[in-house]
Each structure stands twice: as C-alpha cells, then as structure tokens.
C-alpha positions as CSV (number, residue, x, y, z in Angstrom):
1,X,153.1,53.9,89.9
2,X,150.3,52.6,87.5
3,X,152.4,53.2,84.3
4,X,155.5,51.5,85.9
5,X,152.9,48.9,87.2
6,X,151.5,48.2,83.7
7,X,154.9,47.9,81.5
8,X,156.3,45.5,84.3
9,X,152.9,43.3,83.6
10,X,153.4,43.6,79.8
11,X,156.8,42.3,80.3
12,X,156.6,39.7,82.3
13,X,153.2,38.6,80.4
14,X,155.9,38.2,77.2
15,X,158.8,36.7,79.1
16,X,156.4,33.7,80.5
17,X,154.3,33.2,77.0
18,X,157.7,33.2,74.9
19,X,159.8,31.2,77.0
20,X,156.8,28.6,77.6
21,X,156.7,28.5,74.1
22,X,160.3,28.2,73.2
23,X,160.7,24.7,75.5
24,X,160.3,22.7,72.5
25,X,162.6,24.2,69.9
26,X,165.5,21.8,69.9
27,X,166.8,22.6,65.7
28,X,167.9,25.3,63.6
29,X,164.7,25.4,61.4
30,X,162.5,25.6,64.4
31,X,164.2,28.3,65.7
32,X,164.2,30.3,62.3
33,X,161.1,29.4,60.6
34,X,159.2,27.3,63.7
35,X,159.7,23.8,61.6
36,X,157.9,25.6,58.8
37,X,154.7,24.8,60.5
38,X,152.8,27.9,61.3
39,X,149.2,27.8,61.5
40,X,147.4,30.3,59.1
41,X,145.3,32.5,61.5
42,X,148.5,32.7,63.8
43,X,150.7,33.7,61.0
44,X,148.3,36.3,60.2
45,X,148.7,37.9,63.7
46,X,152.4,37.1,63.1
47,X,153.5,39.1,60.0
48,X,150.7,41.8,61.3
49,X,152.8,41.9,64.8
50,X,156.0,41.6,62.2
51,X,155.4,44.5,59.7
52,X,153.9,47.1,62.4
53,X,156.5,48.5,64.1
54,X,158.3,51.5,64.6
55,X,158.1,52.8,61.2
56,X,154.3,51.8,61.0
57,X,153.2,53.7,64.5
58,X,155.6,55.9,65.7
59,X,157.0,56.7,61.9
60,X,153.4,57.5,60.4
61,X,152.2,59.1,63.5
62,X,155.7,61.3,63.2
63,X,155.4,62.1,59.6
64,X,151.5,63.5,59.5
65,X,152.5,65.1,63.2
66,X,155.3,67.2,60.9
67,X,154.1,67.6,57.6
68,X,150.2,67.5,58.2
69,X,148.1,65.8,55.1
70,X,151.1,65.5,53.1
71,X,152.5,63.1,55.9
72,X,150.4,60.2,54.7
73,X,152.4,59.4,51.7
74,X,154.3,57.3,54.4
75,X,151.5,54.7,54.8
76,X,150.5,54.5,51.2
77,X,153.7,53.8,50.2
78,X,154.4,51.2,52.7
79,X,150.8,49.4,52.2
80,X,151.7,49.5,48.8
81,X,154.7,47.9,49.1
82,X,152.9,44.8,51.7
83,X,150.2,44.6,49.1
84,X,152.8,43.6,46.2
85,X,154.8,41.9,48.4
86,X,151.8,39.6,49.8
87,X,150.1,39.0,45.7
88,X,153.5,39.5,44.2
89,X,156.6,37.3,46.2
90,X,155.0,35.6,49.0
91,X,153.9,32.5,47.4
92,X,157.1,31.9,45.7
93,X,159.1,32.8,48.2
94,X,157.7,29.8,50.1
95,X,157.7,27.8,47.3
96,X,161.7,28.1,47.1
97,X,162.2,26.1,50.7
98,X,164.7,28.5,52.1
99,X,165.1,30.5,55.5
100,X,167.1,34.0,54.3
101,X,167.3,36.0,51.0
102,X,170.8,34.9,50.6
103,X,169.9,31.4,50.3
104,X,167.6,32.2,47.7
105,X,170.1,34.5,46.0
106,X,172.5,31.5,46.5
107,X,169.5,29.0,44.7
108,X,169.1,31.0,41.7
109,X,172.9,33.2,40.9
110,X,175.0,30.8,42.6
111,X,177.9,31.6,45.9
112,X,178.9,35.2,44.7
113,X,176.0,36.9,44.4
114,X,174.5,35.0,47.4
115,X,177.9,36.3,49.8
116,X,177.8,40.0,48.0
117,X,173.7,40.3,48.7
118,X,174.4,38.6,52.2
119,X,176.2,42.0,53.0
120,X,173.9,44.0,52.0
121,X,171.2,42.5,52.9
122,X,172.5,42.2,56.7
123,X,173.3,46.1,56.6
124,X,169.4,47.0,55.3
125,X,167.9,44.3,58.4
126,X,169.8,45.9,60.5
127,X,168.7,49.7,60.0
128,X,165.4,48.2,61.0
129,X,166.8,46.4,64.0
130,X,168.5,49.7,65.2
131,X,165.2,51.9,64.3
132,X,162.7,49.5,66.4
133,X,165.1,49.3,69.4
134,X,165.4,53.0,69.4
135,X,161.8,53.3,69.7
136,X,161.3,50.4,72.3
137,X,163.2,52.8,74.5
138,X,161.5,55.9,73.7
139,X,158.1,54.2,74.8
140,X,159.5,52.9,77.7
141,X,160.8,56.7,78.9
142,X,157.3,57.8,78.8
143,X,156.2,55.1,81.2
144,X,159.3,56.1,83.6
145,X,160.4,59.4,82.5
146,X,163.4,59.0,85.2
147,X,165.0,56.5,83.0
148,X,167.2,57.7,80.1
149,X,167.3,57.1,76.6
150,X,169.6,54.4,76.8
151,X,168.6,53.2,80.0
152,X,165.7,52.4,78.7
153,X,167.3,51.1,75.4
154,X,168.8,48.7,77.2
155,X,166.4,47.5,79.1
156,X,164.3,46.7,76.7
157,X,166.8,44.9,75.0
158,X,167.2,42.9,77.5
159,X,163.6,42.0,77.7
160,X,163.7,41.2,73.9
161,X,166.4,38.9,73.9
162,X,165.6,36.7,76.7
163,X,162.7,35.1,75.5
164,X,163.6,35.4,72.2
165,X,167.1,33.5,72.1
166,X,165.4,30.9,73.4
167,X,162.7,30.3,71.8
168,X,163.5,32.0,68.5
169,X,160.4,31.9,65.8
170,X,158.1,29.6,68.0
171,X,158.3,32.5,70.7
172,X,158.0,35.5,68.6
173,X,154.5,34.0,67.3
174,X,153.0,33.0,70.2
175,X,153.7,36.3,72.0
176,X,152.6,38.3,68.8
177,X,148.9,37.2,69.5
178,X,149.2,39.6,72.3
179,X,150.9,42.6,70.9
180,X,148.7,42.1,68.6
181,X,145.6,42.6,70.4
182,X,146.7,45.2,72.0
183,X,148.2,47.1,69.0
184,X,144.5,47.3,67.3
185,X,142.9,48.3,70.6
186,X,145.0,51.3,71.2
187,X,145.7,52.6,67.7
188,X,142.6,51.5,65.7
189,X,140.3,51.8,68.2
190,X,140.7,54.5,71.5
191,X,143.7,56.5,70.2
192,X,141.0,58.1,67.3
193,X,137.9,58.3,69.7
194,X,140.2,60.0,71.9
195,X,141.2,62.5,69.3
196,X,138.1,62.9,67.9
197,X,136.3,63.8,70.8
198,X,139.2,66.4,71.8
199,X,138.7,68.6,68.6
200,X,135.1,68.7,69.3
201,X,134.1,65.6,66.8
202,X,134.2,64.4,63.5
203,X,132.6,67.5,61.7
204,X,135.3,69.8,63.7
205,X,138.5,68.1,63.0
206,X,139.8,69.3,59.8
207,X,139.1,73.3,61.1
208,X,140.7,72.6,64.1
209,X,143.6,71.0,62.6
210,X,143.8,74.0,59.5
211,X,143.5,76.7,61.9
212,X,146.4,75.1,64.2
213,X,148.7,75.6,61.2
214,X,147.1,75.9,58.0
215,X,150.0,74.3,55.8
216,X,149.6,71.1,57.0
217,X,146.1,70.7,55.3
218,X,147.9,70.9,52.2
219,X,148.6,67.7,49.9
220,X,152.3,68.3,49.5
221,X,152.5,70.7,52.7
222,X,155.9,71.6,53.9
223,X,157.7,68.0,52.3
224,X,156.9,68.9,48.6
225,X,155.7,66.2,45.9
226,X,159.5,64.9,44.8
227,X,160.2,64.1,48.5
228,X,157.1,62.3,49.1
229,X,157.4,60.2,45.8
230,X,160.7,59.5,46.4
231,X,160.6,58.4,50.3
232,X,157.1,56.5,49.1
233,X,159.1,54.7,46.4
234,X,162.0,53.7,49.4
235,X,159.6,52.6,51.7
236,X,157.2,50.8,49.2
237,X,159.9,48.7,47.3
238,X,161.4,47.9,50.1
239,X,158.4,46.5,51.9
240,X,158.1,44.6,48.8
241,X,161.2,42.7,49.8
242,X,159.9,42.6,54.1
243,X,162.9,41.5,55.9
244,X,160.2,41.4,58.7
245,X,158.3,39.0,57.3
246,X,160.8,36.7,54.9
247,X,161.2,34.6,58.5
248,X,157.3,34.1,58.5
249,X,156.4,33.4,54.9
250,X,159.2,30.6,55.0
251,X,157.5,29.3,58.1
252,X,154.0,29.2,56.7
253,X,152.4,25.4,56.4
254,X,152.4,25.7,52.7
255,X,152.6,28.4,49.5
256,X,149.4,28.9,49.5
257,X,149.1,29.5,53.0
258,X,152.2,32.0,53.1
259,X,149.9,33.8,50.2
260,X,146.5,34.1,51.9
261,X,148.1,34.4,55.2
262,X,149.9,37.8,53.5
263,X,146.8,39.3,51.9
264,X,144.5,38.5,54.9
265,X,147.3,40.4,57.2
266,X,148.0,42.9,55.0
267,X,144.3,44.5,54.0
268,X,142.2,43.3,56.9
269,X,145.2,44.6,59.7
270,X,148.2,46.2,58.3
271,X,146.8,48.8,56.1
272,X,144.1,49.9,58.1
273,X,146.5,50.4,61.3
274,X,148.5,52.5,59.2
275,X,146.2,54.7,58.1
276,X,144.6,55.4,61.6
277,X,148.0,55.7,63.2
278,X,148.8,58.5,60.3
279,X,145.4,60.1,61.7
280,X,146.5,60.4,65.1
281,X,149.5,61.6,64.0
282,X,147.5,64.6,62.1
283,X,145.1,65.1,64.8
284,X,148.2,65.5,67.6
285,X,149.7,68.3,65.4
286,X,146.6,70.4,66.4
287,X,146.6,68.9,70.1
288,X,150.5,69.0,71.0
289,X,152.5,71.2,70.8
290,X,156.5,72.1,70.6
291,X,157.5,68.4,71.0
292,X,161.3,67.7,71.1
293,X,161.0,65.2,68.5
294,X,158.1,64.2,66.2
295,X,158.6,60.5,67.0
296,X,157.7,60.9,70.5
297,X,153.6,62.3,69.1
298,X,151.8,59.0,70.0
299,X,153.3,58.8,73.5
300,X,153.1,62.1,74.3
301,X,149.3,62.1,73.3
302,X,148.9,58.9,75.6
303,X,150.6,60.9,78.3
304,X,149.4,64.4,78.0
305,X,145.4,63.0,77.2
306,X,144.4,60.1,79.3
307,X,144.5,59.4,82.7
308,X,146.7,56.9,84.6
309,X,145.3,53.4,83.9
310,X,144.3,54.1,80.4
311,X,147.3,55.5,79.4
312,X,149.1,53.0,81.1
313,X,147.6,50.4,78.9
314,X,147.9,52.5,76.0
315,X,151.8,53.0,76.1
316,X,152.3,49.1,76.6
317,X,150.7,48.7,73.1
318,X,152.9,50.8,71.6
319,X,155.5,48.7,73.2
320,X,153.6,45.5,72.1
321,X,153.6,47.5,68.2
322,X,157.1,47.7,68.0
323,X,158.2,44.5,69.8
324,X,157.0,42.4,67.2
325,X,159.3,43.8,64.3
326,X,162.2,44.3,66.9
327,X,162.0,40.6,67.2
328,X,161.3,39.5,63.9
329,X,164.5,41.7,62.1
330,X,166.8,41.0,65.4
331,X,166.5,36.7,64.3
332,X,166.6,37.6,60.8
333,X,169.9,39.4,61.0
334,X,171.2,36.5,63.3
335,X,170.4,33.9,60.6
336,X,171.7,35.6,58.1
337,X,174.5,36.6,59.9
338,X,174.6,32.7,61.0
339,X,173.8,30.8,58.2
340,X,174.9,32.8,55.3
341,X,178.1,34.3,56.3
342,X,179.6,31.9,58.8
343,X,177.6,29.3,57.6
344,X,179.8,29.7,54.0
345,X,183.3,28.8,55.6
346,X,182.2,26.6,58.6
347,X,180.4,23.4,58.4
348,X,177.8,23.4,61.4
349,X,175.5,20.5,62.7
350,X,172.0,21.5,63.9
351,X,172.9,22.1,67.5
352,X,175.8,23.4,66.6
353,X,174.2,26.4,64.0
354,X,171.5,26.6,66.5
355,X,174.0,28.3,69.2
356,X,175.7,30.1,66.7
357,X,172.3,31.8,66.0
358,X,171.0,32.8,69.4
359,X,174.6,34.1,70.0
360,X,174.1,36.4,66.9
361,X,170.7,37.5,68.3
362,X,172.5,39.0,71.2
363,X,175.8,40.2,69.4
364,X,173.3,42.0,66.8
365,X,171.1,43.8,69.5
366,X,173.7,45.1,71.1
367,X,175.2,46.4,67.9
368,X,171.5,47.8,67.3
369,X,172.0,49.2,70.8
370,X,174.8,52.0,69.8
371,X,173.5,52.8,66.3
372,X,169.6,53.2,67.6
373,X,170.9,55.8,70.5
374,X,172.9,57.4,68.6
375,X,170.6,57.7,65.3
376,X,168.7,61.2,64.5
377,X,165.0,59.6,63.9
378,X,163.1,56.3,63.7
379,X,162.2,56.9,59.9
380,X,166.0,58.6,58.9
381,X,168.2,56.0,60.5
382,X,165.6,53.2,58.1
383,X,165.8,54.8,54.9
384,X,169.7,55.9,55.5
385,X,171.3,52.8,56.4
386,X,169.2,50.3,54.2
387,X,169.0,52.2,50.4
388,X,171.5,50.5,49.1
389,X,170.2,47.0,50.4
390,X,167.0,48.3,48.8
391,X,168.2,49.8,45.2
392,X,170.3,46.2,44.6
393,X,167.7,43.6,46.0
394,X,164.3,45.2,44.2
395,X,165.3,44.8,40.6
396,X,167.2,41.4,41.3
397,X,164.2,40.0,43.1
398,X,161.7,40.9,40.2
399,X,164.5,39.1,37.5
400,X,164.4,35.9,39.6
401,X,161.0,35.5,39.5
402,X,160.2,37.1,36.3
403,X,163.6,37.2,34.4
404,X,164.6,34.0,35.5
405,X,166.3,33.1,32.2
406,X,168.4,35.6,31.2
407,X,169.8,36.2,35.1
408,X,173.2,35.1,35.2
409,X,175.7,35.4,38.4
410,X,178.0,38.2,36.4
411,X,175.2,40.3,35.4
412,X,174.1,40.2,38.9
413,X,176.7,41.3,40.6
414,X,177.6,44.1,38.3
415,X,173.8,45.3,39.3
416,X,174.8,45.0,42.9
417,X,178.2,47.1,42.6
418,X,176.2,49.7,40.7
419,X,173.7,49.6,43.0
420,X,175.9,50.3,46.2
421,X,178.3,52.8,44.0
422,X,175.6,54.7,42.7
423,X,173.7,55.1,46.0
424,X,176.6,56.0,47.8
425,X,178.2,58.7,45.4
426,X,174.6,60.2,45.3
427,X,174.1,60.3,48.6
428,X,177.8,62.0,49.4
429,X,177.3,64.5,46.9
430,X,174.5,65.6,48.7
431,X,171.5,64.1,46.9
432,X,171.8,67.0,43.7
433,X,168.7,66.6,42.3
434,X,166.2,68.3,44.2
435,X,163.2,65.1,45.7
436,X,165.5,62.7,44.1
437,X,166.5,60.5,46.8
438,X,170.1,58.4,47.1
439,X,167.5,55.4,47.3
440,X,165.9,56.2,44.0
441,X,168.9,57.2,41.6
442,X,170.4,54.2,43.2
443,X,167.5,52.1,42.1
444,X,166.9,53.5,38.6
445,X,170.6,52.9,38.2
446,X,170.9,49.4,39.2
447,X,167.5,48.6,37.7
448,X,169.5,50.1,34.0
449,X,172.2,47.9,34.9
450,X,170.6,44.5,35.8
451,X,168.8,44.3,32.3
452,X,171.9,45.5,30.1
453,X,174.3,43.6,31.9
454,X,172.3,40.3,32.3
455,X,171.9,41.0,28.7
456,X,174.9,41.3,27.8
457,X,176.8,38.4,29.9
458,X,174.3,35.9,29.0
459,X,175.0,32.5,27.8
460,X,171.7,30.0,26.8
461,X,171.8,26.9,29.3
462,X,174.9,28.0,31.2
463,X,173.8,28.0,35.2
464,X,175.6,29.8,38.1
465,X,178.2,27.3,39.8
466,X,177.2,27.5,43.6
C-alpha cells in the first residue's frame, strides 16, 4: 500500500506543478522553447532531467548488470558525447534562433535537405520516445506488480501527456527541479551506500562481485572490445547531436548561457549520475540473480533490498529519471513533426501551430505506446531505430559549423541517402563484420560521402534556394 501510496503522490506532485506552470503559455515558442527565456540554474536542472533517462539509469545499470566491468563503456561513451555536445554545438546552436534541427538544416542547405533530415530526424527522436515510455512502465510494475506491462505503459502515458500538452516546455522545466532532486538522491547517493554496505563494504566489493561470476571483472568481459567501441561510438555521436536537449539549448536566455548551462549540467550532474548508476548496475550482478531482463536491475534492487517506505521513494525517482527525457523527446517529435513537416505545406498562425503541436504530443505517444511494448530492450530499441538518424546528422552537423563553405544542398543530400542506404543494407545483411555496428559503417560511409560529394558539387558563392 506504501509503494502504490508513494507513485500516486509523485504523480499528482507533477500533474499540479506542470499544469500550474503551463497557465501562461499562450504561443508556439513558449510552448517549444518557454519564450526562449530559461533561467540558467533551471536549465541546468533541465537538460540534467532531459539527458538522464532511460538509457542513462536503467540502460547503464542494465549494461554493467550483463557484462560486468566491460558494461561501462555505455556511460563513457554517452558523457563523451554531452561533453562535446555542451563545448562543441551548444553555443551555436543557440546562436542560430531556431526551435528543431530541421530548421537549422533548413537555415544552412536550404528546403530539401531540411524535409529529407526532418524524416530522419523524427524517426531517431522517436526511438528515444518509445525507449523512455517503455521504461516509465517497467518502473511503474514494480510499484504495482498487478499491473501489466502495458497497463502500466499506458498509464503513465497518460500522466505524461496531461500536464505536458498543456504546458509544453514551461511545464517540463518546472517539474524537472523535482525529478531532479530525487534522481541524485536515489542513484548518486542511497542506491551505492545501499550496495556497498550489502557486499560487506568498500574493500569487499570487487571479491564479491569476481567471485559471483569472474568474467565480469574483465575489461572487455563477455561484449568484446569491437562491440563496446562501436555501441560507444552510437551512443556518443549521437549524444553529440541531444534530441533531448536541442528544445532546452534553444530556450536558454542567451548563447552563452545555453553553453555554461551545458557544461555546468553535463560535469557537475550528468556524468557523475552515469557513472554511479553503471556501479549499481555492477554491484546488482553480484546481489541479484536470474532476472527476466537486465533492464529491470535498478528496480528489482529497490524492491528486493529496501523496506517499504524507502523503496517506495526510491522507485518514484527512477520514475522522476526517466520522466524528464520522456517529456523532453515526446515535444520534440511533436514540433518537428508540427513545424517541420506540416508546417512546410500549411501556413499556420500561432494559435493555430500551437494546437497542431499538443495534438502531435498525443498522436506521438501513443505511437511510442505500441513500439515501446513491443521493443526487445531499452538500450536495443535506441540504437536500432535511430542509426541511421545518427550516421546522416553527425557528419552534416560538424560541416555546418565547421565546413560551412563548401556545404551545398546536393552534396548534402547525397550524404543523407548514403547514410540511410548504407546503414540499412548493413544492418540486413546481418552486420558482416564482426563489432562493426550498422551505426558505424553507416557513419564512416556517409562521413566519405559528405566531403567528396560536397566537394565535388560545389559552386563558390552559389547558396541553397530555401
């Protein structure tokens, strides 16, 4: 009764603060990107409650659960990725005044490239949205175990979207603060002292976990070095272009801001959380065993090694964890969806795209709804769905912003075909090269492509005709 006691609280304590907070958004822009006027210690909170979700505490808890030691190459890769991200793109993202990566596409390579990259782009958002709603209703079967899966899918779908679709960015920041709070209390801080003190301290932990299974105290372990490099190298690039947090950089109160908002989320929250969520992960292998399914490590540990209240708590963190990206992906895919595909053929006024957008949020939940239930893992149905996304957008961002020049709408959209092609052939042949990933030939091949082509099909002074 406590655990069903405690998630009820949690929810409502999101439903009041996001729909008090959504009263005032009356436009488009504050919907998407809250009037571009985010303070800087609440976008910090923000992207930290955007970036760690599913993938960040279930995912790196599941991979170290699996493979042990070698399981960390999850959250180096991704706090890589954040790390270039935050030094590398944030501060010209916001510089650029736009609210989706098509528009910037659209800015820079003109309509083609901007409708081909809107595609693909939507597709990659969306593995994320399908991933996080997945795991919101994994959580929630822990605190009522009578529910099913997709009872409890649904449910927290529901949750998501009400105070979301109306109150769209302004919402999703002011309820972060919590999730937020309660992310870094259960997985930084009681999570580890639980563990700790379970395999008899600090000094036992590494002979408790070795003589559990032995393997998994190996650096490679039981995933090998091309498979860790390779998933790394997804997960990392990708976070370099962070869907989850494109909504919040464009929001920040200037570039600078959206810079030092980035690097202040990203080393003094984000990284460490991912690190200490990989430990748990570890330390459950040695704790837990003969779970159905790796992802479900942190909430079985919550379950199976606290009491009632404590647990309780615990398990509406992990909620809070992946709330914040469920949010932040579901609007993005909206406003792309909104603004980028409908937006192209249909002349909207404010109110008018406003609508349009919260009924997106809803049409691409419930899409995210089927694909999360029926997805095999958290970390799978991510790097599955969004590689191509991923292999096209990398190398095209880096020639915006560093290429600028010599990228020319032709050249680009011969990148983005090879991209997709390359990718997808790969990955139906059956990924032939052993740790080679679809993601990674896809990406060496389009990376190829973008500098020869743009090469070749460049013309001094001639601009893309949007």
């Amino acid at each position: 009764m406590a655990k069903i006691l405690i998630a009820i609280l949690y929810i409502a304590a999101i439903l009041v603060i996001g729909i008090r907070a959504g009263k005032n958004v009356k436009s488009a822009d504050g919907f998407a990107v809250a009037d571009r006027n985010i303070p800087f210690w609440t976008n910090v909170f923000s992207m930290s409650s955007a970036w760690i979700g599913a993938g960040a505490t279930l995912g790196c808890a599941s991979m170290c659960y699996a493979y042990g030691v070698s399981g960390f190459y999850l959250a180096i890769g991704v706090g890589i990725g954040a790390t270039l991200f935050s030094l590398v793109f944030s501060k010209k993202i916001r510089e650029e005044q736009v609210s989706t990566i098509p528009e910037l596409i659209r800015k820079h390579l003109g309509n083609k490239c901007a409708d081909a990259i809107a595609l693909l782009a939507i597709f990659s958002v969306f593995s994320v949205v399908a991933s996080q709603i997945r795991s919101l209703g994994t959580i929630l079967t822990m605190f009522i175990p009578q529910l099913s899966l997709l009872s409890a899918i649904v449910i927290m779908t529901v949750v998501m979207l009400v105070y979301t679709v109306i109150g769209g960015m302004v919402a999703a920041t002011k309820t972060d603060k919590l999730n937020i709070m309660l992310m870094v209390f259960a997985v930084m801080i009681i999570l580890p002292i639980i563990a700790i003190v379970k395999m008899g301290g600090v000094a036992n932990m590494a002979q408790t976990i070795a003589a559990s299974e032995p393997l998994k105290m190996q650096i490679a372990g039981t995933v090998g070095w091309g498979t860790m490099l390779s998933s790394a190298l997804y997960f990392g690039t990708s976070n370099m272009m962070s869907s989850e947090n494109f909504l919040r950089v464009c929001g920040a109160k200037s570039a600078k801001e959206a810079r030092g908002a980035s690097l202040t989320a990203t080393f003094l929250i984000y990284i460490p959380y991912l690190l200490f969520a990989s430990f748990v992960g570890l330390a459950g292998a040695a704790l837990i065993k003969d779970l159905g399914t790796s992802d479900s490590i942190l909430p079985a540990m919550i379950d199976q090694l606290t009491g009632t209240v404590l647990g309780a708590i615990l398990l509406a963190a992990l909620l809070a964890a992946v709330m914040g990206t469920a949010t932040s992906v579901t609007m993005m895919t909206s406003i792309m969806l909104s603004r980028d595909v409908v937006g192209r053929f249909k002349k909207l006024d404010d109110k008018g795209m406003l609508n349009l957008q919260r009924v997106f949020m809803i049409i691409v939940a419930a899409a995210g709804v089927a694909v999360g239930y029926f997805g095999s893992s958290i970390v799978s149905i991510m790097e599955d769905v969004g590689a191509p996304a991923g292999a096209a957008l990398v190398p095209i961002f880096c020639g915006i912003f560093f290429w600028g020049k010599k990228m020319n709408e032709k050249g680009t959209l011969i990148t983005i075909l090879v991209a997709v092609v390359a990718t997808l052939a790969y990955w139906a042949a059956g990924s032939p090269i052993p740790g080679v990933s679809h993601f990674v030939f896809g990406l060496v091949c389009a990376t190829i492509t973008m500098f020869v082509a743009n090469g070749i099909f460049y013309k001094k002074g001639e601009r893309p005709v949007a």
